[in-house]
MOPAC internal coordinates of N, CA, C and O (Angstrom, degrees):
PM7 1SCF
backbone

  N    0.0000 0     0.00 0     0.00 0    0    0    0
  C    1.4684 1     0.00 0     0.00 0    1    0    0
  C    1.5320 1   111.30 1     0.00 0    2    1    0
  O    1.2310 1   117.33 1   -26.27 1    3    2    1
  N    1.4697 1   122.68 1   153.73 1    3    2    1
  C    1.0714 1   131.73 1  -169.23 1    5    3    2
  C    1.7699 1   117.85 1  -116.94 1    6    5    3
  O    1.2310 1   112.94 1  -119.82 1    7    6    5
  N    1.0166 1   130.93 1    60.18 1    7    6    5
  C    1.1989 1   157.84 1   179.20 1    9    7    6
  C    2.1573 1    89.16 1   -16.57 1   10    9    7
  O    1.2310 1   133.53 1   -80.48 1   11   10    9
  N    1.7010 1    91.45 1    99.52 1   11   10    9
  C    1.6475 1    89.60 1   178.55 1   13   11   10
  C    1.5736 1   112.34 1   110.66 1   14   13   11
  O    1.2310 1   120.08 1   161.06 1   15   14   13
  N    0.9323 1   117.46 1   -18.94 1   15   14   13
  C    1.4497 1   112.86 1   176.61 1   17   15   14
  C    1.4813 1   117.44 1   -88.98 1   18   17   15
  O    1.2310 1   121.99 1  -174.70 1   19   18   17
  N    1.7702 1   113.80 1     5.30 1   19   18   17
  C    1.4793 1   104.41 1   168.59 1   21   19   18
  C    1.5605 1   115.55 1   106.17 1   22   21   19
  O    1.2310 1   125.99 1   153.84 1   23   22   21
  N    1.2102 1   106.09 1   -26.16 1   23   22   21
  C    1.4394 1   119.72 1  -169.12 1   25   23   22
  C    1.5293 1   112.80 1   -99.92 1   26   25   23
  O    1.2310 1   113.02 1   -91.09 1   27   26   25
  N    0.9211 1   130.79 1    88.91 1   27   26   25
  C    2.0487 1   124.01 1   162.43 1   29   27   26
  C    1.4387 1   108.07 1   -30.44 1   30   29   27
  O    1.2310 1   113.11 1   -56.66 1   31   30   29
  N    1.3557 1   130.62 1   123.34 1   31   30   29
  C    1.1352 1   126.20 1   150.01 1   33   31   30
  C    1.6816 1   100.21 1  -163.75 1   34   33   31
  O    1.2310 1   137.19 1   -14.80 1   35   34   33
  N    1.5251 1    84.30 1   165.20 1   35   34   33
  C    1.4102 1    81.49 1   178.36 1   37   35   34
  C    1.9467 1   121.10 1   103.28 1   38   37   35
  O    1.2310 1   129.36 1    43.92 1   39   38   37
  N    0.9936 1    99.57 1  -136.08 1   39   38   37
  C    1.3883 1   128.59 1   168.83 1   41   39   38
  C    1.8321 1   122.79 1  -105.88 1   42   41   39
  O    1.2310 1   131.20 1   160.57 1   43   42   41
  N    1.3398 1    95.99 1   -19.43 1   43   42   41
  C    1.4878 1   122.18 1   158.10 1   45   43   42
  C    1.7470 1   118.76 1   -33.35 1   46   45   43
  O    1.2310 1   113.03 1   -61.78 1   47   46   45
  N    1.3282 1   130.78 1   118.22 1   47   46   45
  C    1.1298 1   127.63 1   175.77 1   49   47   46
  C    1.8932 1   118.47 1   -91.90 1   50   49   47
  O    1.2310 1   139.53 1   140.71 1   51   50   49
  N    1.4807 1    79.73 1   -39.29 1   51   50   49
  C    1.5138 1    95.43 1   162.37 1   53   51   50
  C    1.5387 1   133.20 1  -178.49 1   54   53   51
  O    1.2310 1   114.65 1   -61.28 1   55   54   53
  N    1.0999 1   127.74 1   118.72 1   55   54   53
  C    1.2635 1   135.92 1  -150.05 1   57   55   54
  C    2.0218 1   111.54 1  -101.91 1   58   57   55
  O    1.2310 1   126.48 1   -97.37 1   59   58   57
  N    1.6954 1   105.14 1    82.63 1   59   58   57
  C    1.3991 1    87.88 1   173.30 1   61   59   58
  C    1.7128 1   132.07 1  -111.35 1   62   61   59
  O    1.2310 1   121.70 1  -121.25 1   63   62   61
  N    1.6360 1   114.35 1    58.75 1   63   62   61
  C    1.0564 1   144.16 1  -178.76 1   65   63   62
  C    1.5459 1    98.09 1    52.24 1   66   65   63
  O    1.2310 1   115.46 1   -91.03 1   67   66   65
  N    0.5645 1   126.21 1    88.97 1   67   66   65
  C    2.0974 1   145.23 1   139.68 1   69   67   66
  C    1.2560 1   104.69 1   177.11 1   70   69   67
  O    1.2310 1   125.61 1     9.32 1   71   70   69
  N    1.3349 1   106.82 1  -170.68 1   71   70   69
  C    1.3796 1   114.83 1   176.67 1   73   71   70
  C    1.5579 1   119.60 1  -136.15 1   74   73   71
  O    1.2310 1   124.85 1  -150.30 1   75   74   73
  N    1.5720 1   108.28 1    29.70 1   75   74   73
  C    1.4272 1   116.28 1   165.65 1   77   75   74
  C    1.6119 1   108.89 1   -65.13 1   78   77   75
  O    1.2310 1   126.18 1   -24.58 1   79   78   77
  N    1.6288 1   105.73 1   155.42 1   79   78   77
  C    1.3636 1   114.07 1   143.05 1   81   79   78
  C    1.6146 1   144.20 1  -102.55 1   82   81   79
  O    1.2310 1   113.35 1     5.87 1   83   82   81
  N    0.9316 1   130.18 1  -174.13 1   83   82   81
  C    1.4967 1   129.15 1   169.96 1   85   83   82
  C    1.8176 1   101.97 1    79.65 1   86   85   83
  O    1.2310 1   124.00 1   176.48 1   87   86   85
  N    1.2818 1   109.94 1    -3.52 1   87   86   85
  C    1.3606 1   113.70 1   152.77 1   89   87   86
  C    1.6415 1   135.33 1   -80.84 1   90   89   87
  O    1.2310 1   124.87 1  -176.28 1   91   90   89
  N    1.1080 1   108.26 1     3.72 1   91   90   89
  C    1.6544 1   101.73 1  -172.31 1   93   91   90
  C    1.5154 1   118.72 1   107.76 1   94   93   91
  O    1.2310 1   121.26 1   151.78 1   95   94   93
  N    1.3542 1   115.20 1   -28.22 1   95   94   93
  C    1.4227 1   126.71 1  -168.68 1   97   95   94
  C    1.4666 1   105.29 1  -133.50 1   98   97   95
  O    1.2310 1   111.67 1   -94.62 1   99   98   97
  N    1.3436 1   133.30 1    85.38 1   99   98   97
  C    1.4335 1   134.39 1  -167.06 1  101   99   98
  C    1.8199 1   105.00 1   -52.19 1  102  101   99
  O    1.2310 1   129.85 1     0.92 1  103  102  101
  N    1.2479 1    98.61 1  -179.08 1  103  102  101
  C    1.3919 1   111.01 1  -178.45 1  105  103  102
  C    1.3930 1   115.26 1   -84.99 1  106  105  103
  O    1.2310 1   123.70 1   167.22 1  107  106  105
  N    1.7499 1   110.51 1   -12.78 1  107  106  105
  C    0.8166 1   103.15 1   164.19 1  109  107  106
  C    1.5504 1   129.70 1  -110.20 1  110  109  107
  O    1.2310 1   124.12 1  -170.69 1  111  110  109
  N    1.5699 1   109.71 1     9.31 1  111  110  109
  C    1.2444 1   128.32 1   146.26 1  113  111  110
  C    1.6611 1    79.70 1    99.36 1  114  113  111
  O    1.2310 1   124.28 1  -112.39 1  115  114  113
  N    1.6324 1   109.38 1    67.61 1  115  114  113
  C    1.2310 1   125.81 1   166.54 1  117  115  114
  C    1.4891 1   106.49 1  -115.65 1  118  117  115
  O    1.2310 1   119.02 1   -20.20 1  119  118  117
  N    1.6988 1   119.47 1   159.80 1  119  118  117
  C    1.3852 1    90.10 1   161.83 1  121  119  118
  C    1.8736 1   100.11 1  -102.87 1  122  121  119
  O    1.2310 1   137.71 1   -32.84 1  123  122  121
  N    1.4912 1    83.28 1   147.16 1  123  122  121
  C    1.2433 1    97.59 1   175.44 1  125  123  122
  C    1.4888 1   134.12 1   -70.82 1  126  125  123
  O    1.2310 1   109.32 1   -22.04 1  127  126  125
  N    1.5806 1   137.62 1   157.96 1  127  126  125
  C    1.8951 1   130.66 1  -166.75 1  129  127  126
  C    1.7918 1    94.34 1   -64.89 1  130  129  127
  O    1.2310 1   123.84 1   -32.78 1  131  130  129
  N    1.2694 1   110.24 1   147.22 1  131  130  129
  C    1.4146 1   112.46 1   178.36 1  133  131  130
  C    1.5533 1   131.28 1    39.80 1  134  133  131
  O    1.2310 1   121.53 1  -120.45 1  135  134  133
  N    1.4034 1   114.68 1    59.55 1  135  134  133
  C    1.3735 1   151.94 1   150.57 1  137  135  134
  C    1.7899 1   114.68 1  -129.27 1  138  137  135
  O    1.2310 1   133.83 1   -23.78 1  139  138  137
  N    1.5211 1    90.86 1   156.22 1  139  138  137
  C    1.7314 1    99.45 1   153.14 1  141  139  138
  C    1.4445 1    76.64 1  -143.55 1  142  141  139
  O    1.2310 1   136.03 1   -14.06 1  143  142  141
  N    1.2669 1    86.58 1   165.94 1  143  142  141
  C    1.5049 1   133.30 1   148.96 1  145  143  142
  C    1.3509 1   150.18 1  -167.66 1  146  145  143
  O    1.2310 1   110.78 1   -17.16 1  147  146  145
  N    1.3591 1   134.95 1   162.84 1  147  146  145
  C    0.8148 1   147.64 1  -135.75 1  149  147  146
  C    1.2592 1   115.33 1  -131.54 1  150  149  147
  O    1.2310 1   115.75 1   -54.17 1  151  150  149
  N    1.4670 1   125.67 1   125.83 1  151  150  149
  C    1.8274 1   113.83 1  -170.64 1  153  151  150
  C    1.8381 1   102.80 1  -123.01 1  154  153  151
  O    1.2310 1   138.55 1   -64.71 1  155  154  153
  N    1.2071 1    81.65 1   115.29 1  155  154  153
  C    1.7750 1   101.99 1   159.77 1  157  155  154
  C    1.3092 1   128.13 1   -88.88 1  158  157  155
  O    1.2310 1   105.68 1   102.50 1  159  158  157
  N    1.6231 1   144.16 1   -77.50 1  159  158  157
  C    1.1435 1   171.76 1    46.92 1  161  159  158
  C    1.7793 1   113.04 1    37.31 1  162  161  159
  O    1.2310 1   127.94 1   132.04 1  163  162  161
  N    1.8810 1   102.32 1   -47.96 1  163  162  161
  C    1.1490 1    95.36 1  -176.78 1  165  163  162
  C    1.6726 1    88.78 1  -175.17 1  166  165  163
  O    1.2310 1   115.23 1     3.00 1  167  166  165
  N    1.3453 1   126.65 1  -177.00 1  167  166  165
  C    1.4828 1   117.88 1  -179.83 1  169  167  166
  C    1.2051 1   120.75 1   -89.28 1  170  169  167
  O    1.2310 1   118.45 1   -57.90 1  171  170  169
  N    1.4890 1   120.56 1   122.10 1  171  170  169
  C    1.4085 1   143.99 1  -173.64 1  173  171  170
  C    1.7785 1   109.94 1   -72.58 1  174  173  171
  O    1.2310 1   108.62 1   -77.86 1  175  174  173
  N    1.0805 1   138.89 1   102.14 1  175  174  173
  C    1.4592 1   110.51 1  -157.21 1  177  175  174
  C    1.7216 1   104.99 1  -131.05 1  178  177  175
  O    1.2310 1   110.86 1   -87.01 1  179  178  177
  N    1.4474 1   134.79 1    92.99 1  179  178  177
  C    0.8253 1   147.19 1  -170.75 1  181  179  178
  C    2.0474 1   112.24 1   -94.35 1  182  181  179
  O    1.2310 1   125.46 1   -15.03 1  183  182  181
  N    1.4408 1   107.12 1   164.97 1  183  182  181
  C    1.3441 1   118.52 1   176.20 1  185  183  182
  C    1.4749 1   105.03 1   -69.73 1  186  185  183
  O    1.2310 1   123.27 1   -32.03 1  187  186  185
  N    1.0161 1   111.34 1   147.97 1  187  186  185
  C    1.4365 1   116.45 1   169.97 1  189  187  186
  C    1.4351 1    96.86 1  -112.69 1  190  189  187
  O    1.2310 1   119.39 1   -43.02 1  191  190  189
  N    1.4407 1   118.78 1   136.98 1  191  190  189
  C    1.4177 1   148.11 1  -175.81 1  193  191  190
  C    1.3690 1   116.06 1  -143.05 1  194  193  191
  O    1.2310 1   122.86 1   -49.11 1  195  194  193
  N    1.4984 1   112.12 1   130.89 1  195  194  193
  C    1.6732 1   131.42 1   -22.15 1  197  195  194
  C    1.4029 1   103.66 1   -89.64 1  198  197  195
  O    1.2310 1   132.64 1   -30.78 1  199  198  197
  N    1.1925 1    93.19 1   149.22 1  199  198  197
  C    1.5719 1   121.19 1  -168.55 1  201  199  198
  C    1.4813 1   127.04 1  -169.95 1  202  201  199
  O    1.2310 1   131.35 1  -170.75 1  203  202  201
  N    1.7771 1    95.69 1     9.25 1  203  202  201
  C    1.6710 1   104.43 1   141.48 1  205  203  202
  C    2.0593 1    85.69 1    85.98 1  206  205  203
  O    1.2310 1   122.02 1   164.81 1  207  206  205
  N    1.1070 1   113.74 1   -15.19 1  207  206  205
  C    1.6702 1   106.19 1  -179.98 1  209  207  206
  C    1.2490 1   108.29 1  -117.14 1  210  209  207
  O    1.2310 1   118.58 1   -55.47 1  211  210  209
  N    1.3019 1   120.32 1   124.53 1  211  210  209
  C    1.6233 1   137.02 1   173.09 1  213  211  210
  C    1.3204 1   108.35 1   -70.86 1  214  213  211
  O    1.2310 1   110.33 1   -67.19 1  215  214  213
  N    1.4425 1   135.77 1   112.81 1  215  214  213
  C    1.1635 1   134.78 1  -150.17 1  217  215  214
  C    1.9043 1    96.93 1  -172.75 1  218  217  215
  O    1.2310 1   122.56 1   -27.59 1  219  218  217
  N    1.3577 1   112.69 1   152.41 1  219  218  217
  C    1.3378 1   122.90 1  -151.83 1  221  219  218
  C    1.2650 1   112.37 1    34.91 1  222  221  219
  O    1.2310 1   132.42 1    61.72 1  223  222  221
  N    1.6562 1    93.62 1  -118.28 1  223  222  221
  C    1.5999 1   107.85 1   178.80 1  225  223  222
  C    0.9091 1   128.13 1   -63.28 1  226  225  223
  O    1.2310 1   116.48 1   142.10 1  227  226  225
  N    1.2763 1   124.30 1   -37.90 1  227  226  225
  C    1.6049 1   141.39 1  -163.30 1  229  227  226
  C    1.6214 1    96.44 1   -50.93 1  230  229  227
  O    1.2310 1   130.18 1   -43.02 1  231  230  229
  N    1.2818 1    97.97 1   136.98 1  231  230  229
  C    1.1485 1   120.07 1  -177.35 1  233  231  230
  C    1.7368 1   105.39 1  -109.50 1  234  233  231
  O    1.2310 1   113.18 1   169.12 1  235  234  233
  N    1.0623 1   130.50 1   -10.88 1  235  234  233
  C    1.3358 1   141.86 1   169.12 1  237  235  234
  C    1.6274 1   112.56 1  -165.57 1  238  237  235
  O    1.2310 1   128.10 1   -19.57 1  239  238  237
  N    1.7547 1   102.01 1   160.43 1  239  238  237
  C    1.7633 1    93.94 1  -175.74 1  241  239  238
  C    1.4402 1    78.55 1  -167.87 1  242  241  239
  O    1.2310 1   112.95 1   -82.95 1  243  242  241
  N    1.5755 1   130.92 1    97.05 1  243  242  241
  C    0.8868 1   139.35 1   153.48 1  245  243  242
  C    1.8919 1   127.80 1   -75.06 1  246  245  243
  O    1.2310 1   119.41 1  -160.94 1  247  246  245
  N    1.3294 1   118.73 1    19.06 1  247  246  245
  C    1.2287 1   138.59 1   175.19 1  249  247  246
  C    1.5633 1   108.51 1    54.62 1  250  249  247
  O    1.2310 1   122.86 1  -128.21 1  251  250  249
  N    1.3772 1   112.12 1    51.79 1  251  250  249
  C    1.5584 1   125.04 1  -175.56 1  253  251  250
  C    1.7024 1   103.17 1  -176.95 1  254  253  251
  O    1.2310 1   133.35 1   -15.16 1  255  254  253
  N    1.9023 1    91.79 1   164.84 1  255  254  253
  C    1.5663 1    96.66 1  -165.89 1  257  255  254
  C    1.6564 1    87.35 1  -116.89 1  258  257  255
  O    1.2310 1   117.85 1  -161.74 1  259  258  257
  N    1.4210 1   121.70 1    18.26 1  259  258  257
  C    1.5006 1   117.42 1  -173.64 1  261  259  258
  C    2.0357 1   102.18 1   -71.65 1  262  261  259
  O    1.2310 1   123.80 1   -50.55 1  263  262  261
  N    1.1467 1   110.31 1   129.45 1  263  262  261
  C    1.5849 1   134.29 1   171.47 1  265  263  262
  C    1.6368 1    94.42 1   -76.88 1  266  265  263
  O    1.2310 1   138.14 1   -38.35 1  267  266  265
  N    1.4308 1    82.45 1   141.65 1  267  266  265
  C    1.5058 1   110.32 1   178.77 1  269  267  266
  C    1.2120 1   124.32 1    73.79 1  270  269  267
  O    1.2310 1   110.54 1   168.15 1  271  270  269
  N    0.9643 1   135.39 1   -11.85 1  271  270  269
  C    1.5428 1   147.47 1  -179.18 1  273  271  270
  C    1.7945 1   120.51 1   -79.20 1  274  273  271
  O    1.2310 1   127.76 1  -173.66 1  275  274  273
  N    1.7723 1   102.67 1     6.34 1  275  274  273
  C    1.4394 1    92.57 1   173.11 1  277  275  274
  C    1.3205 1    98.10 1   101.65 1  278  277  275
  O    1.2310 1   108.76 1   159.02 1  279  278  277
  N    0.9674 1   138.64 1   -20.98 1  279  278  277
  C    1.5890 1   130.18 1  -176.03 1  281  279  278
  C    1.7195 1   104.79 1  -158.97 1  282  281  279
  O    1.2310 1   120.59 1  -101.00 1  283  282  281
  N    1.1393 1   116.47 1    79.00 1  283  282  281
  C    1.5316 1   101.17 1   165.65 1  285  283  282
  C    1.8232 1   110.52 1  -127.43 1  286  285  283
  O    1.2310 1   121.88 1   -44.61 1  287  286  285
  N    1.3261 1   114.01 1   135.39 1  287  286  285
  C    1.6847 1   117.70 1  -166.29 1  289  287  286
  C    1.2770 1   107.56 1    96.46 1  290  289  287
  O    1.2310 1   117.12 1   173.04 1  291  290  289
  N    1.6738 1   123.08 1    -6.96 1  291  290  289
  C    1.7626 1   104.08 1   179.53 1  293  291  290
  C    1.4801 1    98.97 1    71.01 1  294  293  291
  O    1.2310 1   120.10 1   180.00 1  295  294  293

């Protein structure tokens, strides 16, 4: 497998063409703590909320879906 070319294979968890990290899809085409994703075309790799880790966008992730408390939606 070719770590970046888009394609999962291998030993590959998920492959979403580069080889940055702190996106969801390591550089070495791991998945990364607090992401999923999902491969269509190539791997889709979003925050997972809540799950207690501040990650992409999220601007907070208090590991709960309780309203009003200062953090609800990440």
């Amino acid at each position: 497998p070719i770590c970046g070319d888009g394609l999962v294979k291998g030993t590959e968890e998920c492959d979403d063409q580069n080889t940055y990290n702190e996106d969801g899809c390591s550089s070495t085409c791991a998945l990364e703590s607090g992401y999923s994703c999902i491969y269509t075309t190539k791997s889709v790799c979003s925050p997972v909320c809540p799950d207690g880790l501040i990650k992409g966008s999220e601007t907070c992730d208090d590991n709960n879906t309780v309203d009003l408390d200062g953090c609800s939606n990440c």
